[in-house]
N, C-alpha and C positions, 0 to 999 in steps of 0.2 A: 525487601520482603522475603526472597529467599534464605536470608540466614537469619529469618525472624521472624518464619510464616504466622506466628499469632499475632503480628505488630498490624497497623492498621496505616492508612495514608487516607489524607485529605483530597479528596477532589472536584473537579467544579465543572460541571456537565451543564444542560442547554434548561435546566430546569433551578440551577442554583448548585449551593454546596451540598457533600453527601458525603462518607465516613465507606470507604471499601476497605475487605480486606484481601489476604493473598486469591484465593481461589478466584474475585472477580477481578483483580488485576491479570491474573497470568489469563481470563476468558479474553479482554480487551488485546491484551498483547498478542494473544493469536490471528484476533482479530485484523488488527491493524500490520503485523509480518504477513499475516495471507494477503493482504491487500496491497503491500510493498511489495512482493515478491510479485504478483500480477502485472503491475507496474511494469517490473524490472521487466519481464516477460515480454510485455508490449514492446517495450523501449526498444529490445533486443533483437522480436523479429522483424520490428523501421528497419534499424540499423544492418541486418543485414539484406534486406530488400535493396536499402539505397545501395549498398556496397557492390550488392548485383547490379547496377544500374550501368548503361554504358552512356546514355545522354542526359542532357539535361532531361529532356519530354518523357522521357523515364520515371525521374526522380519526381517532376511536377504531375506522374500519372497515381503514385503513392497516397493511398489517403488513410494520411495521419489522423482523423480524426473519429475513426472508427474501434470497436475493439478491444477500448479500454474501461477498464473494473467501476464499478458502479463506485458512487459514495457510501 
């Protein structure tokens, strides 16, 4: 769609098929890159908590399951 912004694409959402063109593609693709990049964000400061960790009762004090981006 960028080297065709008038072109259109098919797609299949939670309500059936639907006809989008560029403008509501590049809205979702923000969408879903702000929602990757939150991710990565999470992923990154685990990663370096654990990295700080010097024991095991360290790493099992880490709660993974907080803190990440909504659906």
């Amino acid at each position: 769609l960028q080297l065709n912004q008038a072109a259109t694409i098919d797609w299949k959402g939670a309500n059936g098929w639907t006809t989008l063109g560029y403008a509501q593609v590049l809205f979702i693709a923000n969408i879903v890159g702000n929602h990757v990049q939150q991710c990565f964000s999470k992923e990154r400061s685990l990663h370096m908590a654990i990295d700080a960790c010097t024991t095991v009762e360290q790493v099992r004090a880490i709660d993974i399951d907080t803190g990440w981006p909504s659906n």
